[in-house]
VEXKELO-450603 format. One line per field, with one value per residue (C-alpha): residue number from 1; residue in one letter; x, y, z. Coordinates in pm, 1 decimal, m for minus. Layout:
vofi	(NUM, ...)
kolfi	(A, ...)
xx	(X, ...)
yy	(Y, ...)
zz	(Z, ...)
This chain:
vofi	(1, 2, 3, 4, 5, 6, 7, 8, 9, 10, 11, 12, 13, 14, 15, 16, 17, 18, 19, 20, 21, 22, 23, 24, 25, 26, 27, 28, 29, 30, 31, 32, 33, 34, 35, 36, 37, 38, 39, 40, 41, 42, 43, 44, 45, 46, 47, 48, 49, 50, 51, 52, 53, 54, 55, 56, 57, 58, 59, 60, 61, 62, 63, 64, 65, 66, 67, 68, 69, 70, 71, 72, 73, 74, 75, 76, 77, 78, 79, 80, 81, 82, 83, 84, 85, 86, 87, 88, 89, 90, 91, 92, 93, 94, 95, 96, 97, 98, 99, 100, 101, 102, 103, 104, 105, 106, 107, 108, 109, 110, 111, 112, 113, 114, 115, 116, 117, 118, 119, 120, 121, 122, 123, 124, 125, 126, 127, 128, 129, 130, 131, 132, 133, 134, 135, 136, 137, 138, 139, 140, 141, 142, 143, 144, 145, 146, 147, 148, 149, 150, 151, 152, 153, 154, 155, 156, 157, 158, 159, 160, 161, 162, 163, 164, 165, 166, 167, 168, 169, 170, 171, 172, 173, 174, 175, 176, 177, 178, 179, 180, 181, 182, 183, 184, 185, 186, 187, 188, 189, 190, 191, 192, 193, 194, 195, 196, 197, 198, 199, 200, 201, 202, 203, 204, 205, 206, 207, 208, 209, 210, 211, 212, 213, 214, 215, 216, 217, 218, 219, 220, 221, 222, 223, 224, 225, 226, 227, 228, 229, 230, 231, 232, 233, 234, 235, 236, 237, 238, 239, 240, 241, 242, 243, 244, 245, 246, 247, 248, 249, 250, 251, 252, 253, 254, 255, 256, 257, 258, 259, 260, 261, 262, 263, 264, 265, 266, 267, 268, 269, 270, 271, 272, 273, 274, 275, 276, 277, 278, 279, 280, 281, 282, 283, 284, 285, 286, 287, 288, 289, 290, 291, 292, 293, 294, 295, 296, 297, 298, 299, 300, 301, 302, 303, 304, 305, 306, 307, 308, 309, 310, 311, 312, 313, 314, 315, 316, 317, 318, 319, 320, 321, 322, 323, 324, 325, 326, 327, 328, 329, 330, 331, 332, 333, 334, 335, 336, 337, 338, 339, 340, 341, 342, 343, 344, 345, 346, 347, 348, 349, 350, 351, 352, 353, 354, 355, 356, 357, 358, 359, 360, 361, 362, 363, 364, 365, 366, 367, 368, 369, 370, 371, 372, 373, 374, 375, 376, 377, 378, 379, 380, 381, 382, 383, 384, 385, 386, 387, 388, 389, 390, 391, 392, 393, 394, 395, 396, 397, 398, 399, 400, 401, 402, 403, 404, 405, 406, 407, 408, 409, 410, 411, 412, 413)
kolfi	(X, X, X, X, X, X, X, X, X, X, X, X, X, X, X, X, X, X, X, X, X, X, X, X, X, X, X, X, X, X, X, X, X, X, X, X, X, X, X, X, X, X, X, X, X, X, X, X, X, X, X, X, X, X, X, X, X, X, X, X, X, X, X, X, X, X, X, X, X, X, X, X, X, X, X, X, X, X, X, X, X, X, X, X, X, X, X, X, X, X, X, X, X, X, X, X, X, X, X, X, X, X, X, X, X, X, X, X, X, X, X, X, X, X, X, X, X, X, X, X, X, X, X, X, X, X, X, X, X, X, X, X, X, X, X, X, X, X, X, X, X, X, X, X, X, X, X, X, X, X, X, X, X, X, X, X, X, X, X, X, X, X, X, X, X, X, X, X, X, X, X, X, X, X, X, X, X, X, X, X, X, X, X, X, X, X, X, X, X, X, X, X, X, X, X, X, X, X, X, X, X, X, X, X, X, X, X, X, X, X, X, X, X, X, X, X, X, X, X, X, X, X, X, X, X, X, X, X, X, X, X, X, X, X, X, X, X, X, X, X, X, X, X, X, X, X, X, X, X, X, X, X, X, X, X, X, X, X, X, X, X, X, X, X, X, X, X, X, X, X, X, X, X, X, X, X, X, X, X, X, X, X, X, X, X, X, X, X, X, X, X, X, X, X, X, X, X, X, X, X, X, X, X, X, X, X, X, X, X, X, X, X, X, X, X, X, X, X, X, X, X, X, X, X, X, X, X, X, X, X, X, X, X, X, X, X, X, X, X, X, X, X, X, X, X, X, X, X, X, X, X, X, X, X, X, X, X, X, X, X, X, X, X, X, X, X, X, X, X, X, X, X, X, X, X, X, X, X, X, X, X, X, X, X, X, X, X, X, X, X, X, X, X, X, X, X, X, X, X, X, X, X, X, X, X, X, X, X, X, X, X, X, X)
xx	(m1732.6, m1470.0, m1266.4, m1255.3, m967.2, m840.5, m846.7, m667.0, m401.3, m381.3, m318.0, m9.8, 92.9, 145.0, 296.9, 558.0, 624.6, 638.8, 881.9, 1085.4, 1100.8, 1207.0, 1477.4, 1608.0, 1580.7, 1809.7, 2048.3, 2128.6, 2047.5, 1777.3, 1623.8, 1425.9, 1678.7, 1922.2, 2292.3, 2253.3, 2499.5, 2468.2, 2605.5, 2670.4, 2786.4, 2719.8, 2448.1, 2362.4, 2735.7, 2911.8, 2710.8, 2955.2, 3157.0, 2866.6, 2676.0, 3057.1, 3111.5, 2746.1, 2819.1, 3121.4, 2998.3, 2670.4, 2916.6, 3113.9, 2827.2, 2641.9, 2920.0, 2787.5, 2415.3, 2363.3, 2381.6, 2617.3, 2537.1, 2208.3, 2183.4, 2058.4, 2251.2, 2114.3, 2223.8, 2060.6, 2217.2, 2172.3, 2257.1, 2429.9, 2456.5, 2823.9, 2716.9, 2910.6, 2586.7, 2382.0, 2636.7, 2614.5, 2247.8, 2295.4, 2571.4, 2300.9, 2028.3, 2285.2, 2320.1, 1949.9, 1890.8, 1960.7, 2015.7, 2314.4, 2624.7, 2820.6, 2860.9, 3011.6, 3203.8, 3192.2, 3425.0, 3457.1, 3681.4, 3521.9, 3257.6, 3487.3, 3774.4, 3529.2, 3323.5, 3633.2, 3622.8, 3238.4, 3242.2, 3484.0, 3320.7, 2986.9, 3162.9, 3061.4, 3209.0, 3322.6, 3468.6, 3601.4, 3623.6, 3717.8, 3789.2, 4148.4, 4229.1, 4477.2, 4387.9, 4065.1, 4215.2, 4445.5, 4240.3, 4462.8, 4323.4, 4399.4, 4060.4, 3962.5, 3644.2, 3763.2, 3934.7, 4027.2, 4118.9, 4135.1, 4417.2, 4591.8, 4710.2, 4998.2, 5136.1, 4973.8, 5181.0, 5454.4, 5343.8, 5182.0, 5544.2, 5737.7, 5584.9, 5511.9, 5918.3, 6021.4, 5822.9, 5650.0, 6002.2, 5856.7, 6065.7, 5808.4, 5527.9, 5197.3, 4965.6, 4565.1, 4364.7, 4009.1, 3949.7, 3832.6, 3963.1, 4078.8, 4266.1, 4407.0, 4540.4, 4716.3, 4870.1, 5098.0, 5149.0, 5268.9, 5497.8, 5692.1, 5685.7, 5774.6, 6041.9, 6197.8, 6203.7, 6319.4, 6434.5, 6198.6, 5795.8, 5573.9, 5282.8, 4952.0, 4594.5, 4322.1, 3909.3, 3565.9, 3347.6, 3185.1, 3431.7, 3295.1, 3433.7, 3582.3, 3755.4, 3932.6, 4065.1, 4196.4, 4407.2, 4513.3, 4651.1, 4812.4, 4994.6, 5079.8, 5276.0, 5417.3, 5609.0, 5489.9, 5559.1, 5291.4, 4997.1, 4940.9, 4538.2, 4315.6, 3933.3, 3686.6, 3534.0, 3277.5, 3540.5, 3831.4, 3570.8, 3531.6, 3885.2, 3967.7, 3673.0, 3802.8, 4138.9, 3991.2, 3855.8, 4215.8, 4385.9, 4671.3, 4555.4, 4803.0, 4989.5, 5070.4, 5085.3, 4779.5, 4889.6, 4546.0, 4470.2, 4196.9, 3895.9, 3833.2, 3735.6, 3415.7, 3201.3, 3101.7, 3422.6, 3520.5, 3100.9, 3179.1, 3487.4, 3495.7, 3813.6, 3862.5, 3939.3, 4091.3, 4319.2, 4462.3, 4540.9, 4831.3, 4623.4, 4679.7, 4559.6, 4622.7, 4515.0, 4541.5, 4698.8, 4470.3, 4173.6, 3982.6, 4102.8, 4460.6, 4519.0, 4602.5, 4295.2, 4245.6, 4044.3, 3895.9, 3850.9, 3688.0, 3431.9, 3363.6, 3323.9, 3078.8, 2902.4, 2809.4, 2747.8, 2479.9, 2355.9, 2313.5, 2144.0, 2336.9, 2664.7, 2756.8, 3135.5, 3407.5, 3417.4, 3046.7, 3188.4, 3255.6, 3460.8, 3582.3, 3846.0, 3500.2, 3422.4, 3777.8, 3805.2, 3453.5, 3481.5, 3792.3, 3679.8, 3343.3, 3583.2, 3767.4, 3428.5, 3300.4, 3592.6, 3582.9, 3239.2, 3333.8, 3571.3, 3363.2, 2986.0, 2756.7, 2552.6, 2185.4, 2309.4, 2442.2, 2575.2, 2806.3, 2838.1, 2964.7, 3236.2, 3396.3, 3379.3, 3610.6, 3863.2, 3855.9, 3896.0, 4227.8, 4292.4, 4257.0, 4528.7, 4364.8, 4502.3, 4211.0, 4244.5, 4117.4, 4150.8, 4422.7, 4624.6, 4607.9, 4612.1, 4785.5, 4630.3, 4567.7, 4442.9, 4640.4, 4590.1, 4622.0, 4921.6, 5108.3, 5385.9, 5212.4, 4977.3, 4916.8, 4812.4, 4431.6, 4535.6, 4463.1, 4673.5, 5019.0, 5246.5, 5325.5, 4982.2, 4960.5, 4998.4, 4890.4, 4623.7, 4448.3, 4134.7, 4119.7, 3945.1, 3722.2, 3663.7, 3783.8, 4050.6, 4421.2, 4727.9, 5006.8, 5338.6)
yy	(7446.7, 7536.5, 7237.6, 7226.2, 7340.8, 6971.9, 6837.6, 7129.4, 7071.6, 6694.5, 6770.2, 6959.1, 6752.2, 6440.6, 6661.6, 6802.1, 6373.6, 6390.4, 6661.3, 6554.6, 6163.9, 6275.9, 6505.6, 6216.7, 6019.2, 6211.1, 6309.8, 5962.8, 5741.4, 5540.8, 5402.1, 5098.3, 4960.6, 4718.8, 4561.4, 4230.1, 3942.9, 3622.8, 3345.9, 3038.1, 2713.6, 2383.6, 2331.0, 1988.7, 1803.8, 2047.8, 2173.3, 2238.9, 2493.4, 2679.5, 2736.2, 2865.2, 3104.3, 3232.1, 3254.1, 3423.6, 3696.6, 3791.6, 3823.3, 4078.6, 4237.2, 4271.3, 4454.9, 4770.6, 4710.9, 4532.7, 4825.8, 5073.3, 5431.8, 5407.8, 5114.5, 4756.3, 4444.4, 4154.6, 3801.3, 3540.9, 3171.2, 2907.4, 2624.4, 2456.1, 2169.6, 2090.6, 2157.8, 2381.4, 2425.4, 2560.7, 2788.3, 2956.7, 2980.1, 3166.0, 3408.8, 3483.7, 3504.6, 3779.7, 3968.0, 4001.8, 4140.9, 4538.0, 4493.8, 4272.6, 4449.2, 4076.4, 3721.8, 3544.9, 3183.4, 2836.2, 2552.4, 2435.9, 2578.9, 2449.5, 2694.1, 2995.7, 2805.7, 2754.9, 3045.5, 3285.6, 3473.4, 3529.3, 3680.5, 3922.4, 4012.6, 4109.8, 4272.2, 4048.6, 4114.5, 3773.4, 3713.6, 3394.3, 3248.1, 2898.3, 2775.2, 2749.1, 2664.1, 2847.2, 3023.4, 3188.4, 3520.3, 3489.1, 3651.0, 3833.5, 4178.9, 4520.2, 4474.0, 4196.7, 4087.9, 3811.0, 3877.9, 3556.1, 3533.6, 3191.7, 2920.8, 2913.1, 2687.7, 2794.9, 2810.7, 2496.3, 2258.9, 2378.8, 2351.8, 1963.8, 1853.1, 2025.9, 1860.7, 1558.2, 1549.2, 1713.9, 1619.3, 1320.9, 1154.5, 1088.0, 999.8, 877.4, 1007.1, 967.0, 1206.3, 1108.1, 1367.2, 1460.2, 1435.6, 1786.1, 2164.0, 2187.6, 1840.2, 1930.4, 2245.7, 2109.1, 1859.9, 2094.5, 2245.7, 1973.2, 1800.5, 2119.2, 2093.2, 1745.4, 1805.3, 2077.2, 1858.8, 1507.0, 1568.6, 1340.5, 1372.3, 1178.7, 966.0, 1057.4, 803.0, 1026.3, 954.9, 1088.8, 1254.7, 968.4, 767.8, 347.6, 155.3, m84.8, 158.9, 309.4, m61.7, m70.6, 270.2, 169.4, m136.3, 59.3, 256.1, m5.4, m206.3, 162.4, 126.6, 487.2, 583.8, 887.0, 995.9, 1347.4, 1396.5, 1646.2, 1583.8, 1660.0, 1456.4, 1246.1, 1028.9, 1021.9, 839.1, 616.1, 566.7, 476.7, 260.9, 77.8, 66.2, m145.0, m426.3, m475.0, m774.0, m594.4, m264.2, 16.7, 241.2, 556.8, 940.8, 1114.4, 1479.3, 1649.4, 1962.0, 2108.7, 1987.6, 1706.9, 1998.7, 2138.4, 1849.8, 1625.0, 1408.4, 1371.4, 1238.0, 1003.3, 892.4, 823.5, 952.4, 567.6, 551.3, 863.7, 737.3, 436.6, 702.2, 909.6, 1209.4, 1567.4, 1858.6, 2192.4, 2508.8, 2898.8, 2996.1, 3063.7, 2850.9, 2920.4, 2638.9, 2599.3, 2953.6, 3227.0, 3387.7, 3762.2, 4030.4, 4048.8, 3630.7, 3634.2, 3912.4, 3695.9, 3394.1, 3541.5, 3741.4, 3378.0, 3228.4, 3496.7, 3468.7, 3092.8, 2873.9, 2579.0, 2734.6, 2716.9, 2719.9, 2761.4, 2374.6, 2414.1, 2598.2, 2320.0, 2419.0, 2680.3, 2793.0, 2891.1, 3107.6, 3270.4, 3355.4, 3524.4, 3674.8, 3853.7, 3939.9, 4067.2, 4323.8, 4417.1, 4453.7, 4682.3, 4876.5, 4958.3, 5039.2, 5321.7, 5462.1, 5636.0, 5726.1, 5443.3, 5528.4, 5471.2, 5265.2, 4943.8, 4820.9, 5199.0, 5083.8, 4778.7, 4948.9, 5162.0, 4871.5, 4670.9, 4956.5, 5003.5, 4710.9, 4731.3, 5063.0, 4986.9, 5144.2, 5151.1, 4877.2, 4638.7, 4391.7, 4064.7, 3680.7, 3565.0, 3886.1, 4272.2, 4285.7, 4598.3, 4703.4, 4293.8, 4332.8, 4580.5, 4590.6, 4291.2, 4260.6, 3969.9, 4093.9, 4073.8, 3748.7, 3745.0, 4121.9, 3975.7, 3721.5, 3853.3, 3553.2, 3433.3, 3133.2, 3270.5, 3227.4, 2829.2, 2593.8, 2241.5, 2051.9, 1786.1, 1633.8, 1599.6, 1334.4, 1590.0, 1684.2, 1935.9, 2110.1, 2202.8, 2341.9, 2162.0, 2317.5)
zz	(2304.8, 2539.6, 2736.2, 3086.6, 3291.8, 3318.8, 3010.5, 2914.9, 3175.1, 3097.9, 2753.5, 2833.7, 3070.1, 2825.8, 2577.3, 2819.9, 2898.9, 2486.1, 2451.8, 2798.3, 2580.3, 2312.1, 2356.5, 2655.1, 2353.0, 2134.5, 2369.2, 2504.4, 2199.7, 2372.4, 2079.6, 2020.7, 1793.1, 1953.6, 1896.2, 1841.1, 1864.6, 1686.9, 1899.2, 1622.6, 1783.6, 1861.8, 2125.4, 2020.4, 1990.8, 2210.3, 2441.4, 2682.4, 2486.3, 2342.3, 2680.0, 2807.2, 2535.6, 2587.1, 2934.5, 2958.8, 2715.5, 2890.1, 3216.8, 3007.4, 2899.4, 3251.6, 3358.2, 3148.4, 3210.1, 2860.1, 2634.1, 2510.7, 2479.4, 2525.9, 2244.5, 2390.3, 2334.3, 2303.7, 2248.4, 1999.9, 2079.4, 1757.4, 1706.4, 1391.7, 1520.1, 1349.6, 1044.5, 820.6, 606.4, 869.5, 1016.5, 653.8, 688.5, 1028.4, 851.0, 573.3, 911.7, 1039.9, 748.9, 694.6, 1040.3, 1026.3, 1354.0, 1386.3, 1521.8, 1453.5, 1469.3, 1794.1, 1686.6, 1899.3, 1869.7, 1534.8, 1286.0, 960.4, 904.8, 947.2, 738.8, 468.7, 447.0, 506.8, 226.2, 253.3, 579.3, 480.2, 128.8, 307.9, 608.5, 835.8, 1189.9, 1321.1, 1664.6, 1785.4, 2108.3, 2073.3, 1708.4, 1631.3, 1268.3, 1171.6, 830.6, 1017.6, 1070.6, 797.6, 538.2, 269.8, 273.4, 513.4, 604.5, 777.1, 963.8, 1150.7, 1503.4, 1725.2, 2126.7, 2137.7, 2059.3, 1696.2, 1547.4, 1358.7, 1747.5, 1902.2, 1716.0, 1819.6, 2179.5, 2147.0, 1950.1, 2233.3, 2522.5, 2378.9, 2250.4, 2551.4, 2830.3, 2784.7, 2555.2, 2218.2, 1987.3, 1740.3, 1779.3, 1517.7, 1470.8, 1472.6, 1326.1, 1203.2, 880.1, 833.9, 775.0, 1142.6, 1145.4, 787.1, 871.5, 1191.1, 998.2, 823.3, 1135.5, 1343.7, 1073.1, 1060.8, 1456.0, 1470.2, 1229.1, 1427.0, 1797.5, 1625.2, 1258.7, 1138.1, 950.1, 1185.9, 1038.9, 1036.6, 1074.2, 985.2, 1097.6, 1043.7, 1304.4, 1486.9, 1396.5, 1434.4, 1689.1, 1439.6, 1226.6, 1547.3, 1609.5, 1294.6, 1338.9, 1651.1, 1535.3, 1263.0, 1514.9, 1726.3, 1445.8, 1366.9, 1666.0, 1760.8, 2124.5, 2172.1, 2011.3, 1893.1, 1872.9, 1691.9, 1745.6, 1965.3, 2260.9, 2063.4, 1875.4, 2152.1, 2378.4, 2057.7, 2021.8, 2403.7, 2437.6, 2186.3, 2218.4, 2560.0, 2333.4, 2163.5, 2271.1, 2333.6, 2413.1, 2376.2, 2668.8, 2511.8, 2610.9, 2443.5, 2338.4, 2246.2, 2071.2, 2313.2, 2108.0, 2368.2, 2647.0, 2465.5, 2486.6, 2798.6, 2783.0, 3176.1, 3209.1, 2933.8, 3007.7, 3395.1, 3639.3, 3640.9, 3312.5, 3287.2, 3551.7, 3289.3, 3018.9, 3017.2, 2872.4, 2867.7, 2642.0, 2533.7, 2706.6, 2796.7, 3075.4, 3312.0, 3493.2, 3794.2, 3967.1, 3909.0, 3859.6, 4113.6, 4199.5, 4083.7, 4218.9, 3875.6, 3807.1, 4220.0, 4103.7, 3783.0, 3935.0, 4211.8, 3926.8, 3737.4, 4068.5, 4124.4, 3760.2, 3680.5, 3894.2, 3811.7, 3892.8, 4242.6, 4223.7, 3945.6, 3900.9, 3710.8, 3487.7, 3211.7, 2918.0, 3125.6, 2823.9, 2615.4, 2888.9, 3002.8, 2614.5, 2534.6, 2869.0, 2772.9, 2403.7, 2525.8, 2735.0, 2438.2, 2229.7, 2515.5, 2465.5, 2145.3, 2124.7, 2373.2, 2147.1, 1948.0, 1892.3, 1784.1, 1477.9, 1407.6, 1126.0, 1244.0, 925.4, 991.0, 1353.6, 1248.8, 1019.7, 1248.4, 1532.2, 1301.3, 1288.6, 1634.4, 1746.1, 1578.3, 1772.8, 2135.2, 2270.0, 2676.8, 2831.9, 2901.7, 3227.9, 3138.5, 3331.4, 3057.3, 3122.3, 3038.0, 2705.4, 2565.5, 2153.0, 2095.9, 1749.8, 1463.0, 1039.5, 906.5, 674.0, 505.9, 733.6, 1032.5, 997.3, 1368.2, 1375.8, 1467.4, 1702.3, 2069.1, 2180.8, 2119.9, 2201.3, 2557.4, 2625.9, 2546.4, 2830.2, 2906.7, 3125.1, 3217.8, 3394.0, 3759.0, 3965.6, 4098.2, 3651.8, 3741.7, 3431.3, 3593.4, 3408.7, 3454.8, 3557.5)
């Protein structure tokens, strides 16, 4: 039987769309495979830090459309809740996916201290915003999977025991630290620090996460009859609101400086602890040197901010941006992850993708404008000659802040 005339020409028609789909296809690598992007952080303890790395990464990323070369990125938040367990289960999650181009870090340190070695034996990409313990990116091998822009802390003790020496006076002060990967590897750190500035080892009280109310008297009576003049703290926001709330109980309450890691930013700590309060504490904390509020404003940070003003409901200025560090950092790394995407052709096979992404992202040689500063090849080969060689950020780049009336985070001069 013959067809009519218009089936016949509808026929062609949607093979031409075929052909024309296909070949678009090929040439621009439009396929329905994406890059995908673990986020693994705390949304349950630490909101605040989480939704700001999140955050400041999808900025990054909208800047290019959400894909690269034709390949679709998307973003998959979880949440281990502070668990070091669970963050494994994510890694093993990752790994599973064929689709995972790599795994985006929150605050806490222990996970990546721990499970170091695993990440890099299953060539894991790992990029970290926020956690600063300082063996992360210190893996022992030319290739290594683990690239920070963020604080570290074989450099942030030296900054607390300077100011806290230097600006603040101490000359005692006693260190009050988590007992925990992160607060045992800034122990080290800040002895040596504390040595340099005074000649002297400072003590050290050590707590749990959530930390009782009743042992935190106890330490603090311990370092009041230690005669210590400043405290040097590492923990996040949970247990420092413990701590103040009861050093307020004490019959004789102590008046000292509090030197914090920046730990205390990632959580809610300026809603738990009211500007009241804050007002009674001599507290201030470390940071990066740039914020949206203190900072000179850039044509690049102006254009940010707008961008997550017109994004996020909740955001209506650049003082709703809480943890704003969390964001500044993935902000910047997602630019530097764009970057060396570009620098060479993405494969169909992310797990090759993923190789040649590590190596470039030691061989960014463009100069890529960030908010921190332009950052000029930020990551190189790892040696045990150059131990900072994936380390984005270096002591220059460490300043200190503290928490305004308005909540607001400023760096001080």
């Amino acid at each position: 039987m013959r067809q009519p005339w218009g089936n016949i020409a509808q026929a062609a028609t949607i093979s031409l769309i075929c052909l024309v789909t296909c070949l678009t296809t090929r040439a621009w690598g439009s396929t329905a495979s994406p890059l995908r992007i673990y986020l693994d952080a705390d949304r349950t303890h630490n909101q605040a830090s989480a939704l700001a790395i999140e955050r400041g990464l999808q900025i990054a990323l909208d800047e290019v459309d959400n894909q690269i070369q034709g390949h679709p990125i998307e973003l998959i938040p979880l949440d281990h809740r502070g668990n070091t367990r669970r963050s494994k289960l994510h890694m093993d999650k990752a790994l599973a996916d064929p689709n995972t181009l790599l795994i985006m870090a929150g605050l806490h340190s222990p996970p990546l201290i721990k499970y170091r070695d695993f990440i890099n034996q299953n060539e894991l990409l790992t990029l970290v915003p926020w956690a600063a313990g300082g063996p992360i990116t210190r893996y022992p091998a030319a290739e290594n999977w683990i690239f920070r822009l963020s604080v570290d802390d074989t450099k942030a003790g030296n900054k607390l025991a300077n100011f806290a020496t230097k600006t603040k006076g101490c000359k005692k002060p006693h260190l009050l630290l988590e007992q925990t990967p992160w607060g045992e590897s800034n122990q080290a750190n800040l002895i040596q620090a504390v040595r340099q500035e005074r000649n002297a080892d400072p003590l050290t009280s050590w707590f749990n996460w959530e930390v009782s109310t009743e042992s935190a008297r106890i330490m603090l009576r311990s370092i009041r009859d230690l005669s210590a003049d400043c405290i040097i703290y590492v923990g996040n926001s949970r247990d420092i609101r413990t701590i103040i709330e009861a050093n307020k109980t004490l019959a004789e309450p102590l008046n000292l400086p509090i030197i914090s890691h920046w730990g205390i930013t990632g959580g809610n700590f300026e809603v738990m602890v009211s500007a009241e309060d804050r007002d009674n504490l001599d507290l201030s904390f470390l940071q990066t040197c740039f914020s949206f509020i203190s900072s000179k404003p850039t044509p690049l940070s102006t254009e940010v901010v707008a961008k997550t003003i017109e994004r996020y409901a909740d955001i209506t200025s650049a003082s709703d941006i809480k943890a704003p560090t969390g964001f500044i950092h993935a902000y910047d790394l997602g630019r530097l992850l764009i970057q060396a995407l570009n620098q060479f052709e993405l494969s169909d096979d992310t797990r090759t993708t993923r190789a040649k992404l590590r190596n470039q992202l030691e061989n960014i040689t463009t100069p890529v404008k960030g908010l921190i500063k332009t950052y000029q090849q930020p990551f190189r080969q790892y040696s045990a000659s150059d131990t900072d060689a994936h380390e984005a950020l270096g002591k220059d780049d460490l300043c200190m802040g503290r928490f305004t009336d308005n909540n607001d985070i400023e760096l001080l001069p």
